[in-house]
GUKE-258166 format. One record per residue: x, y, z of N, C-alpha, C, O, CB in turn; residue number from 1; residue in one letter. Coordinates in Angstrom, 3 decimals. Glycine has a CB too. Layout:
residues N
[[X; Y; Z]; [X; Y; Z]; [X; Y; Z]; [X; Y; Z]; [X; Y; Z]; NUM; A]
...
***
This chain:
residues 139
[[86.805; -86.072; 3.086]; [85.805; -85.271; 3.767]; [85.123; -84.352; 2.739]; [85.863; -83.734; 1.974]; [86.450; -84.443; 4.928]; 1; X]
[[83.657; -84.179; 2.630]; [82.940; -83.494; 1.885]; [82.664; -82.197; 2.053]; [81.814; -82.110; 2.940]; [82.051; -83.996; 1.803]; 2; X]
[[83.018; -80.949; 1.561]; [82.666; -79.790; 1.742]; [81.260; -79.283; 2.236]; [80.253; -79.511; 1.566]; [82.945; -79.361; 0.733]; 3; X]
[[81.226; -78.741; 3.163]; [80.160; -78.369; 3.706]; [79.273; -77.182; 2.517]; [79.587; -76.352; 1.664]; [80.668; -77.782; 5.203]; 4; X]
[[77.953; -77.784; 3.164]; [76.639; -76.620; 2.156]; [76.661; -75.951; 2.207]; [77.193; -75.560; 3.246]; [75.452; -76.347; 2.083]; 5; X]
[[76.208; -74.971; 1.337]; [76.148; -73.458; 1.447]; [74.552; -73.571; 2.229]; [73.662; -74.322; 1.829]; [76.279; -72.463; -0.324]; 6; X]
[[74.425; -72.528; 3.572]; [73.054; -72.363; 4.260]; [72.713; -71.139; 4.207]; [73.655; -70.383; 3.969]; [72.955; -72.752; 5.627]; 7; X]
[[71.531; -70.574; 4.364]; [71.214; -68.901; 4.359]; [71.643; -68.823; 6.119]; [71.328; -69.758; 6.856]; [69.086; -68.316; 3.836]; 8; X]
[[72.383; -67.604; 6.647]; [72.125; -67.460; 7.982]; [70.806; -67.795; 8.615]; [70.019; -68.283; 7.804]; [72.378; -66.267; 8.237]; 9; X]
[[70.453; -67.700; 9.544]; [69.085; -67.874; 10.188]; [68.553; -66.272; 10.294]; [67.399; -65.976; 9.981]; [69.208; -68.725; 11.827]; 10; X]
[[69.376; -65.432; 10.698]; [68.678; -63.945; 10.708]; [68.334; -63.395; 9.538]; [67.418; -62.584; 9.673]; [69.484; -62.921; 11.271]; 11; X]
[[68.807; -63.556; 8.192]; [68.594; -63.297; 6.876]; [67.511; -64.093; 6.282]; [67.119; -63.793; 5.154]; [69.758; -63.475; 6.188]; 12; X]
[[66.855; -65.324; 7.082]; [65.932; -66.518; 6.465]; [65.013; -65.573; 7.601]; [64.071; -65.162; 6.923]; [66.354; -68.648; 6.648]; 13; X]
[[64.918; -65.260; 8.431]; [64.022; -64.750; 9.351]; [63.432; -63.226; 8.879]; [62.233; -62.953; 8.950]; [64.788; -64.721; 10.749]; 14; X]
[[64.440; -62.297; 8.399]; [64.225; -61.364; 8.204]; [63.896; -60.740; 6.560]; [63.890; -59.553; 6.237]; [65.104; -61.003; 8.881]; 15; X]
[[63.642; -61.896; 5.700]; [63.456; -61.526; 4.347]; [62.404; -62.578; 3.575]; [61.884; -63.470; 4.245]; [64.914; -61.493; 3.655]; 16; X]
[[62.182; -62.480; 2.515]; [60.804; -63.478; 1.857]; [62.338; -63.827; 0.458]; [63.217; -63.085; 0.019]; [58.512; -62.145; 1.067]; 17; X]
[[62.028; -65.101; 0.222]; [62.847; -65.466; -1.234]; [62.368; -65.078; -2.831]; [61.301; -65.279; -3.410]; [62.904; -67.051; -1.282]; 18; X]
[[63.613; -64.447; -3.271]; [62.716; -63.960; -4.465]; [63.025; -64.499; -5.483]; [62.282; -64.447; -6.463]; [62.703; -62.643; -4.786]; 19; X]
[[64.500; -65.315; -5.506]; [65.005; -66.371; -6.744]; [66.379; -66.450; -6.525]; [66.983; -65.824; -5.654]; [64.740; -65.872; -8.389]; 20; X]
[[67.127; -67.647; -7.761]; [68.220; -67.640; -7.489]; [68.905; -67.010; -9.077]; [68.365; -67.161; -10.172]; [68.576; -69.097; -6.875]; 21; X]
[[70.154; -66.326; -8.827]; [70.759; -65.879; -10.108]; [72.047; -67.192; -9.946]; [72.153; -68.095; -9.116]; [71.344; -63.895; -10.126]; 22; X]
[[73.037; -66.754; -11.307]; [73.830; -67.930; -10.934]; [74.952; -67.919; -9.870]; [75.701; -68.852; -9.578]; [74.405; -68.355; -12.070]; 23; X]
[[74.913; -66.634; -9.336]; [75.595; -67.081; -8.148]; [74.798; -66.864; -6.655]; [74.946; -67.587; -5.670]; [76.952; -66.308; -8.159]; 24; X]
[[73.993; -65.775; -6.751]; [73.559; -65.579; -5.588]; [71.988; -65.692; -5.236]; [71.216; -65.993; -6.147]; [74.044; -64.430; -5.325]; 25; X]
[[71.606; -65.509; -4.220]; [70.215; -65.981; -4.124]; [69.529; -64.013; -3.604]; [70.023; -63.178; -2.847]; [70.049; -67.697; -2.567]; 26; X]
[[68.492; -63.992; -4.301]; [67.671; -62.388; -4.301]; [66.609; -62.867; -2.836]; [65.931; -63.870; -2.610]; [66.409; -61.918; -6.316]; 27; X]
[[66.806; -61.955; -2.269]; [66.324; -62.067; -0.866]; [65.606; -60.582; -0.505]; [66.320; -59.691; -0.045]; [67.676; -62.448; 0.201]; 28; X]
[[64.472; -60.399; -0.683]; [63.668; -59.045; -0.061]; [62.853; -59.142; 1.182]; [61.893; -59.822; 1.544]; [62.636; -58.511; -1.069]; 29; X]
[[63.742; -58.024; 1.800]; [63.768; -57.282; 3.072]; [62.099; -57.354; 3.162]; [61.305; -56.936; 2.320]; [64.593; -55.584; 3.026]; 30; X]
[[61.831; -57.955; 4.328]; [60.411; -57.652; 4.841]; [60.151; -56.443; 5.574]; [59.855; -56.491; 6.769]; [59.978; -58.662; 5.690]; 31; X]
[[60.193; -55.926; 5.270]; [60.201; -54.118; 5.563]; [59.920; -53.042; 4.838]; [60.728; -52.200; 4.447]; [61.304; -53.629; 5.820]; 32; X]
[[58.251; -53.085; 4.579]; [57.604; -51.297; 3.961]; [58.247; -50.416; 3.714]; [58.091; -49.865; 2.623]; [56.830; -50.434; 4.746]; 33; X]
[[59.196; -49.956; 4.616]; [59.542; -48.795; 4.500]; [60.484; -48.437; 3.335]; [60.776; -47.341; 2.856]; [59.993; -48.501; 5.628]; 34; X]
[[60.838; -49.575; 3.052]; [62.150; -49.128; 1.817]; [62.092; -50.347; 1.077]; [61.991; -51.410; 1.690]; [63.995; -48.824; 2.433]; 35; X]
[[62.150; -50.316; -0.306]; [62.169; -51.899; -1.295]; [63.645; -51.953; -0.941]; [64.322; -50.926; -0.998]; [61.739; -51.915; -3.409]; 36; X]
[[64.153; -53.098; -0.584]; [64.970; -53.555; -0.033]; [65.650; -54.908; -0.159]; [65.395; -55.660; 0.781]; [64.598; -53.360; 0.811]; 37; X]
[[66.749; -55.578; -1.442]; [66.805; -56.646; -1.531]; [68.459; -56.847; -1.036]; [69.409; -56.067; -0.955]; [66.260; -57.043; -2.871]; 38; X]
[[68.347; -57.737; -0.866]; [70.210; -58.758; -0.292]; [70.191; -59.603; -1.300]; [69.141; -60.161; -1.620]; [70.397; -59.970; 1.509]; 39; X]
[[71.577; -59.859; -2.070]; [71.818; -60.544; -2.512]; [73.038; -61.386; -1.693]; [74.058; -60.926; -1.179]; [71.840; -60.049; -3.575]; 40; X]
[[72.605; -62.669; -1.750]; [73.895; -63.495; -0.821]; [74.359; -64.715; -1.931]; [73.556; -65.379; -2.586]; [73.182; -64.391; 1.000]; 41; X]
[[75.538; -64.820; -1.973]; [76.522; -65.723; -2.528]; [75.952; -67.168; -2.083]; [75.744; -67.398; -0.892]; [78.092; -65.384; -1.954]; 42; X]
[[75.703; -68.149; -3.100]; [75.703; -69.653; -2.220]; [76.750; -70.261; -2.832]; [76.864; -70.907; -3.874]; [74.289; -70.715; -2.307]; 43; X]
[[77.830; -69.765; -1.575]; [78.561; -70.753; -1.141]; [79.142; -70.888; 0.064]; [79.008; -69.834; 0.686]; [79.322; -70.876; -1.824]; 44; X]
[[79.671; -71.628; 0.620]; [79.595; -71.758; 2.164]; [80.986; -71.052; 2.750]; [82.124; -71.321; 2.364]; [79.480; -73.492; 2.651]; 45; X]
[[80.682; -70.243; 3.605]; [81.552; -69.851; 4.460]; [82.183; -68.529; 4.297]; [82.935; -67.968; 5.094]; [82.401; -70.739; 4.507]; 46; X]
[[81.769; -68.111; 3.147]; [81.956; -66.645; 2.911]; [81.605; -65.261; 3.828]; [80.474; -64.956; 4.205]; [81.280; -66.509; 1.832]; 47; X]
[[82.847; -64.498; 4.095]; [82.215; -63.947; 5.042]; [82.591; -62.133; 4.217]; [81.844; -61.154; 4.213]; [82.919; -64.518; 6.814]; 48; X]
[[83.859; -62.257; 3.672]; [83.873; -60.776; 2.977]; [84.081; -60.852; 1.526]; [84.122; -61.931; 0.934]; [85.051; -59.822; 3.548]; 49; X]
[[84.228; -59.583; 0.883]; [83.924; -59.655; -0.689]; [85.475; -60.758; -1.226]; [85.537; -61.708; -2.007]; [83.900; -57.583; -1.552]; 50; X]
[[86.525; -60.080; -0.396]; [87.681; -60.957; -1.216]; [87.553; -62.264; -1.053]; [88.152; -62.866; -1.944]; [89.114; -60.700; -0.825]; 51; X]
[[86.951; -63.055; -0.187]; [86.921; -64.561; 0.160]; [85.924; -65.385; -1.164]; [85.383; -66.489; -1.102]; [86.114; -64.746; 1.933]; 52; X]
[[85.934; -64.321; -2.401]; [85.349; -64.766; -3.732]; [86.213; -64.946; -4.394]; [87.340; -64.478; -4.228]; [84.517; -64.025; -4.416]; 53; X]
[[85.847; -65.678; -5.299]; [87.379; -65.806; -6.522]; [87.479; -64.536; -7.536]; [86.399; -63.988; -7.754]; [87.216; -67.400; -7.809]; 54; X]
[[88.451; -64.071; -8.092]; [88.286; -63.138; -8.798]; [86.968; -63.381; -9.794]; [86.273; -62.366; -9.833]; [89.545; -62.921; -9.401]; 55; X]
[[86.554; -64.263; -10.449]; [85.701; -64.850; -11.421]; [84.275; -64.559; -10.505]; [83.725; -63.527; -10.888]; [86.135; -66.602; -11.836]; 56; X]
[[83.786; -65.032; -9.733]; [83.029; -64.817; -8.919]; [82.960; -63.375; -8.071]; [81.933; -63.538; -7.412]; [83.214; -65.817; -8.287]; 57; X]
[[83.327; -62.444; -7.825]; [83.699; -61.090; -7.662]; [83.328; -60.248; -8.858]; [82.995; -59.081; -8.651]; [85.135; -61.001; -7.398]; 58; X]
[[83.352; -60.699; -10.030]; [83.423; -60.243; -11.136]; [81.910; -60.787; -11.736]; [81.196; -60.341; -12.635]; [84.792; -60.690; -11.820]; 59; X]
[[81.800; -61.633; -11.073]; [79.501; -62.720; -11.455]; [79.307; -61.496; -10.142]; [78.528; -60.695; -10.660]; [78.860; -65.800; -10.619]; 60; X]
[[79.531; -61.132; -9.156]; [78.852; -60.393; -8.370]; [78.791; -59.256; -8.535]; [77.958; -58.852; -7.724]; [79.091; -60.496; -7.410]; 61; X]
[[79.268; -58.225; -9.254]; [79.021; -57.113; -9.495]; [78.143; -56.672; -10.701]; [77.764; -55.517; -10.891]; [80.075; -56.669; -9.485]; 62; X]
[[77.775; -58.117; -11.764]; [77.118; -58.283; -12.844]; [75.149; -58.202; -12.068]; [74.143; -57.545; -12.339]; [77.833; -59.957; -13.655]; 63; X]
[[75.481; -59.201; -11.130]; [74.607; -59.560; -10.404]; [74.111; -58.120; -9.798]; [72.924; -57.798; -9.846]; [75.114; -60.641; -9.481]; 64; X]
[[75.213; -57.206; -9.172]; [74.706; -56.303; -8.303]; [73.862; -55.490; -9.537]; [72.681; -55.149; -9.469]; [75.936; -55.437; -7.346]; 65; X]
[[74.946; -55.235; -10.885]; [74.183; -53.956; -11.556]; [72.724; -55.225; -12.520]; [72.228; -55.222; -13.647]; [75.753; -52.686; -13.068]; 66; X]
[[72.637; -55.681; -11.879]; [71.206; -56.607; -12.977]; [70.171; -56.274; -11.617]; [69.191; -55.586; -11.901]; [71.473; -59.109; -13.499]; 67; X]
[[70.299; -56.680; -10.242]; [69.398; -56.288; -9.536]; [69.134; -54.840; -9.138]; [67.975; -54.601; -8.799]; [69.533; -56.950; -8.651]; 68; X]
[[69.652; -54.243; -9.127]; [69.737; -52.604; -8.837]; [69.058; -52.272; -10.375]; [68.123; -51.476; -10.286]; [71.678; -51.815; -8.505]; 69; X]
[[69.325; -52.689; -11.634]; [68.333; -52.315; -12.390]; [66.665; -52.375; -12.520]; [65.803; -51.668; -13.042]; [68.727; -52.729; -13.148]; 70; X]
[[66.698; -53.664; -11.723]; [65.566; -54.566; -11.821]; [64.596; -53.701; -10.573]; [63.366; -53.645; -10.603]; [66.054; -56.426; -11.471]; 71; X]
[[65.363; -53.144; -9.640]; [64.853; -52.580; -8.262]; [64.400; -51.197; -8.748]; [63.370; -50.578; -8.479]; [66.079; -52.499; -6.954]; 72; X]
[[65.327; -50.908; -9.448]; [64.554; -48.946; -9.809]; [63.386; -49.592; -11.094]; [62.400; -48.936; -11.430]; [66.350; -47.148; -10.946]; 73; X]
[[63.592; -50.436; -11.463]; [61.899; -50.391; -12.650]; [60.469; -50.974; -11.383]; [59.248; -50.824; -11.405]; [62.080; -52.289; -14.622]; 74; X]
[[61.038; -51.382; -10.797]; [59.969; -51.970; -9.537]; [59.739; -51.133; -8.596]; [58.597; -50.942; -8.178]; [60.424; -53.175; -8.731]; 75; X]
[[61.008; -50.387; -8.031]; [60.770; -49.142; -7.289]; [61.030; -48.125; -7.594]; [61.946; -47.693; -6.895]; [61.156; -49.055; -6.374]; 76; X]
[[60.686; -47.422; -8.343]; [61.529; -45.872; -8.850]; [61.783; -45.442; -7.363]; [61.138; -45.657; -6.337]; [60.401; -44.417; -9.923]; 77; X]
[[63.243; -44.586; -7.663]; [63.970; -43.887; -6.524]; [64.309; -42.797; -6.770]; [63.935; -42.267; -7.817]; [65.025; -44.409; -6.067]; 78; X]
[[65.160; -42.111; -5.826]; [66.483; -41.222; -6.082]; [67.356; -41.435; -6.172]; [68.007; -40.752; -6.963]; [66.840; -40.540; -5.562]; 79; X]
[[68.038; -42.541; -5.432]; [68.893; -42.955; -5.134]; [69.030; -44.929; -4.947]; [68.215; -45.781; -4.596]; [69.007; -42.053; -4.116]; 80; X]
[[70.153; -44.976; -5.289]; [70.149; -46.916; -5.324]; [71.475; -46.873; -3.855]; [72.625; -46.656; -4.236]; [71.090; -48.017; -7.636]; 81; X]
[[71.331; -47.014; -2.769]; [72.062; -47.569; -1.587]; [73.067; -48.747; -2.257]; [72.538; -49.228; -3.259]; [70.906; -48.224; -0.376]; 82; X]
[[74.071; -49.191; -2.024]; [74.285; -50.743; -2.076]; [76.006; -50.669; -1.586]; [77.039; -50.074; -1.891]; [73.918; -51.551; -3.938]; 83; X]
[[75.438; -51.849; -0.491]; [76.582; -51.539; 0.601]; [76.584; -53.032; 1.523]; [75.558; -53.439; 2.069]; [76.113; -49.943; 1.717]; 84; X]
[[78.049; -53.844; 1.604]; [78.204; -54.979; 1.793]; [78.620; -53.971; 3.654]; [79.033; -52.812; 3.708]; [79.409; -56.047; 0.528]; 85; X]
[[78.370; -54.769; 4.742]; [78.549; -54.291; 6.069]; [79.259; -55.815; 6.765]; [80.411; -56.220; 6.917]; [76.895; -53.672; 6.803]; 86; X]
[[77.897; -56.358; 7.067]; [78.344; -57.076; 8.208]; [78.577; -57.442; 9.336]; [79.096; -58.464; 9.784]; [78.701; -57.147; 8.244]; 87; X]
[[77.992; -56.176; 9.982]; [78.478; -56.571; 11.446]; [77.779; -57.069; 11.890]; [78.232; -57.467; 12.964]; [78.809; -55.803; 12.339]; 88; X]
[[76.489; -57.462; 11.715]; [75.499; -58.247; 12.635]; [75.136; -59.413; 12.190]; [74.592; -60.179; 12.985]; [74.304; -57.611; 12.891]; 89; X]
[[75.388; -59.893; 10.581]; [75.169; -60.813; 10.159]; [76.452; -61.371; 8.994]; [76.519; -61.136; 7.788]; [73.863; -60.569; 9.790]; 90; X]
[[77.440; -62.219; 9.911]; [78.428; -62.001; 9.248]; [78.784; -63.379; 7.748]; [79.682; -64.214; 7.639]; [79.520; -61.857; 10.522]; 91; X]
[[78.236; -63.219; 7.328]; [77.330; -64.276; 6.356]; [77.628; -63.443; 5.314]; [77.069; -62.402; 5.659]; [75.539; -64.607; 6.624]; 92; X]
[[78.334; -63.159; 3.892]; [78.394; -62.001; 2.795]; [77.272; -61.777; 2.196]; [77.071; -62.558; 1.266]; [79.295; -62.203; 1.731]; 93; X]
[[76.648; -61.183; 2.333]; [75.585; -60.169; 1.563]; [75.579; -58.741; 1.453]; [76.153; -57.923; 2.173]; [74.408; -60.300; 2.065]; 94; X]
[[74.633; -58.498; 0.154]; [74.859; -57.122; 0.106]; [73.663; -56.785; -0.157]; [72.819; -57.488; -0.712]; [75.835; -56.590; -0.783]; 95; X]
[[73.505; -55.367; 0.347]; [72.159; -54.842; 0.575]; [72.196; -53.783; -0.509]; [73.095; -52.960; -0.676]; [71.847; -54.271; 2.132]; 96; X]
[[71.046; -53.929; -1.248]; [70.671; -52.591; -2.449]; [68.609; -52.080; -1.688]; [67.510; -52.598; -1.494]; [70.621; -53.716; -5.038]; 97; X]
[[69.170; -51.077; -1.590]; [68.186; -50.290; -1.152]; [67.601; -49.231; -2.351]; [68.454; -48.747; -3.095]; [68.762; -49.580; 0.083]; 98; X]
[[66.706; -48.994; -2.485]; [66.354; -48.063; -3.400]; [65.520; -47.087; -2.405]; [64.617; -47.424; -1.640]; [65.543; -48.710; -4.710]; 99; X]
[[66.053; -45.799; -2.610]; [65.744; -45.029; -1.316]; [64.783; -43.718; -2.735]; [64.781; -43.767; -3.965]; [67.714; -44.321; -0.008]; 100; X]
[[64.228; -42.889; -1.922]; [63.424; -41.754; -2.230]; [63.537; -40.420; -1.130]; [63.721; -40.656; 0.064]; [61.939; -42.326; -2.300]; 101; X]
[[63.456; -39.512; -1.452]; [63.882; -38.549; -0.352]; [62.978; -38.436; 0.179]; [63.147; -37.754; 1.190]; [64.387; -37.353; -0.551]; 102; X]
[[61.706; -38.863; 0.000]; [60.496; -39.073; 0.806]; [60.220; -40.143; 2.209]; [59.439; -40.178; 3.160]; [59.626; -39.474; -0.216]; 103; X]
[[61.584; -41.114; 1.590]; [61.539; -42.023; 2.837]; [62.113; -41.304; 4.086]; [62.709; -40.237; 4.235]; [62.388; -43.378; 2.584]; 104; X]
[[61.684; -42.351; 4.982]; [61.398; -41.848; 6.800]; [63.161; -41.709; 6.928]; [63.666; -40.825; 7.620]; [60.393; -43.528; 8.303]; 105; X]
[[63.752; -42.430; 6.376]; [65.475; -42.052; 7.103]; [66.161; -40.855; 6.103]; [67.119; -40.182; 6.485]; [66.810; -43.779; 7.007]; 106; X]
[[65.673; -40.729; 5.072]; [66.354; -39.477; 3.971]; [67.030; -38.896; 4.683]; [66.645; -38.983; 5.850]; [65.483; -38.365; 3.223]; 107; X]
[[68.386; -37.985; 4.461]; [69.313; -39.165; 4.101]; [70.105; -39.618; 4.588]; [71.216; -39.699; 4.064]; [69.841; -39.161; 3.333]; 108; X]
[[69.851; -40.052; 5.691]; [70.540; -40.990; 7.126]; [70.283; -42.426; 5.888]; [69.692; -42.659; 4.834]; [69.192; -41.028; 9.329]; 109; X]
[[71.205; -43.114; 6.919]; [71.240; -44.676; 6.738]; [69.856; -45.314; 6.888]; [68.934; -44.634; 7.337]; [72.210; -45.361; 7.827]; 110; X]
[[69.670; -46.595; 6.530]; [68.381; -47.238; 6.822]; [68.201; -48.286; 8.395]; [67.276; -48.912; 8.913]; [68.157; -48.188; 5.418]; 111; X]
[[69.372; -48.073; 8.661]; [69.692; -49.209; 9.718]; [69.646; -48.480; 11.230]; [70.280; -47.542; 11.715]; [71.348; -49.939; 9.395]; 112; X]
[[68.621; -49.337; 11.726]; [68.503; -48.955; 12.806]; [67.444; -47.983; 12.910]; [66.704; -48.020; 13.894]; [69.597; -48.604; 13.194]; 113; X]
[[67.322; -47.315; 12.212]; [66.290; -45.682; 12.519]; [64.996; -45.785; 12.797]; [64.424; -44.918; 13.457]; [66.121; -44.636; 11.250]; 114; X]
[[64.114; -47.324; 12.120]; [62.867; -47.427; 12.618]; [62.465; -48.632; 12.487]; [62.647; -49.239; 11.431]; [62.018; -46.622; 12.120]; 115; X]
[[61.763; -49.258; 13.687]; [61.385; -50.391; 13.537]; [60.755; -51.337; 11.953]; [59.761; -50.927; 11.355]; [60.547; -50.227; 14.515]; 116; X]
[[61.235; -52.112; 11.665]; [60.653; -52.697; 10.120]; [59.080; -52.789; 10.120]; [58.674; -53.187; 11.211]; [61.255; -54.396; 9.749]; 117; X]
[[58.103; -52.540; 9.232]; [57.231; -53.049; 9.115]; [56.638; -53.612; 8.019]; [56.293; -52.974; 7.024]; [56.770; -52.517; 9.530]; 118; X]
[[56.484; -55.019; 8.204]; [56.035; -56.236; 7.597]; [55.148; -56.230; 6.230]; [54.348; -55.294; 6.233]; [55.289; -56.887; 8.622]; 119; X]
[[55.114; -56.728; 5.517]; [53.993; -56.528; 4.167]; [53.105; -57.438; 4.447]; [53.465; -58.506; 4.942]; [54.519; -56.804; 2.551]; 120; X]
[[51.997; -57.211; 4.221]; [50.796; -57.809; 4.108]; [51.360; -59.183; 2.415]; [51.942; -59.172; 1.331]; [49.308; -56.182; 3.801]; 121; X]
[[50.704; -60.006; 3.260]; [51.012; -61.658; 2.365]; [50.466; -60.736; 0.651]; [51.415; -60.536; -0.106]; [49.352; -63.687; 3.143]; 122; X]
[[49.497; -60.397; 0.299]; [48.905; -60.003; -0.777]; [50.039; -58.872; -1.456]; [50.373; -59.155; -2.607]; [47.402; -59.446; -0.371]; 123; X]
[[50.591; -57.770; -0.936]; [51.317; -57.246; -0.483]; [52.936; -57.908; -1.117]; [53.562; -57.414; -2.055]; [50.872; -57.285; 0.892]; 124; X]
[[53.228; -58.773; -0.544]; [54.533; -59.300; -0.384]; [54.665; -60.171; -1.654]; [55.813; -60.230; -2.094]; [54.731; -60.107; 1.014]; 125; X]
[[53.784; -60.811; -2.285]; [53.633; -61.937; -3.427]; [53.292; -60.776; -4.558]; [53.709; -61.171; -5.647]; [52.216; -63.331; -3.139]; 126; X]
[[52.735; -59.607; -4.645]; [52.646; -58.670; -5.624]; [54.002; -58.617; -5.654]; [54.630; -59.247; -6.505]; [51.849; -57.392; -5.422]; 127; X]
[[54.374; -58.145; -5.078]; [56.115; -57.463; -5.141]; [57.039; -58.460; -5.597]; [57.747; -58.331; -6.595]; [56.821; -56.964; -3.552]; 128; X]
[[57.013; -59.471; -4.828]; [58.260; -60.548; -5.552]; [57.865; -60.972; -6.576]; [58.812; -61.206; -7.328]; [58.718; -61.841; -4.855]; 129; X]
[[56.168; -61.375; -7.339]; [56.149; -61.661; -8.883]; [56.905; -60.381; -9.797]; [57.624; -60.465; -10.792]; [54.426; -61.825; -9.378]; 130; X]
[[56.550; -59.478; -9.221]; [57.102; -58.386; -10.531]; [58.431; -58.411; -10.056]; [59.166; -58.244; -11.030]; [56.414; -56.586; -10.677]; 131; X]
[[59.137; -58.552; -8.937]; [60.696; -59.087; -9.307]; [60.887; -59.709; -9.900]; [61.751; -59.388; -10.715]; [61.428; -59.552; -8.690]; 132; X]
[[60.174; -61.355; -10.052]; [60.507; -62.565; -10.624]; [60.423; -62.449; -12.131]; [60.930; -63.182; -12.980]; [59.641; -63.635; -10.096]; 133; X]
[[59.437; -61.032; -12.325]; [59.259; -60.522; -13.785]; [60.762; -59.948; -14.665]; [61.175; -60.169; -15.804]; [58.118; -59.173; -13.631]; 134; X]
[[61.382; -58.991; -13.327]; [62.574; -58.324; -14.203]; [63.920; -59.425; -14.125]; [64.926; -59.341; -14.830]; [63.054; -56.610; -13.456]; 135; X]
[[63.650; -60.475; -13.069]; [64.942; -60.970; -13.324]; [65.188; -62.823; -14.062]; [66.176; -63.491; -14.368]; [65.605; -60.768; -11.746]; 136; X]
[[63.832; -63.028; -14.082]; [63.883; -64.496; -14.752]; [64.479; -65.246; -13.860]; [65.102; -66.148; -14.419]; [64.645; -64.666; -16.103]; 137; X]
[[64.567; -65.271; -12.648]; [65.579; -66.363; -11.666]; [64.171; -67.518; -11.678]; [62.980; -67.548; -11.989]; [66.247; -65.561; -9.525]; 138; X]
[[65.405; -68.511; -11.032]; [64.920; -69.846; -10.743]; [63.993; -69.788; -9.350]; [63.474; -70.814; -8.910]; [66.239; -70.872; -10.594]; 139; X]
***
């Protein structure tokens, strides 16, 4: 029997634009103005929390976390870099790096939940992920 594929959830393919793949995980930004906002998710199948990685892979993901969180404050200057694995609504392992400003609408509440998302304009949305695709060289 053949191991099943690694798939993006459907709420994470619904709720984000693709921005590349690193070698383990795939860069996924949050369609939502209000905060630059990327997920990084593991492809491989069935992962649901950080230990269900191999130590080796646990160890590519935190390389991964501090390469995108760098890549996010030269694209978004902040105050602050968020980055926080949850889960409860999408139980699929990803982790969310937020680059927050004390100017944003939730300062300094959480980002979840507090206000409806709003969408980037296509012109908008393809500015933003080339100059990602700029700091991180993904596929």
């Amino acid at each position: 029997m053949s191991s099943p594929e690694w798939e993006l959830h459907p709420q994470l393919a619904r709720d984000t634009a693709p921005v590349g793949d690193l070698s383990l995980c795939r860069i996924l930004l949050m369609n939502d103005t209000n905060y630059p906002w990327l997920l990084l998710v593991p492809r491989q199948p069935g992962l649901v929390e950080l230990i269900d990685l191999s130590d080796a892979d646990q160890a590519q993901l935190m390389t991964e976390i501090a390469c995108v969180s760098r890549g996010l404050r030269v694209v978004a200057p902040c105050d602050k870099l968020n980055v926080a694995i949850i889960g409860n609504v999408v139980p699929q392992l990803h982790v969310h790096i937020i680059a927050r400003r004390r100017t944003d609408p939730a300062w300094p509440k959480p980002v979840w939940g507090l206000l409806p998302p709003r969408t980037y304009a296509p012109a908008e949305l393809n500015r933003l992920i080339s100059e990602l695709h700029h700091q991180f060289r993904v596929s």
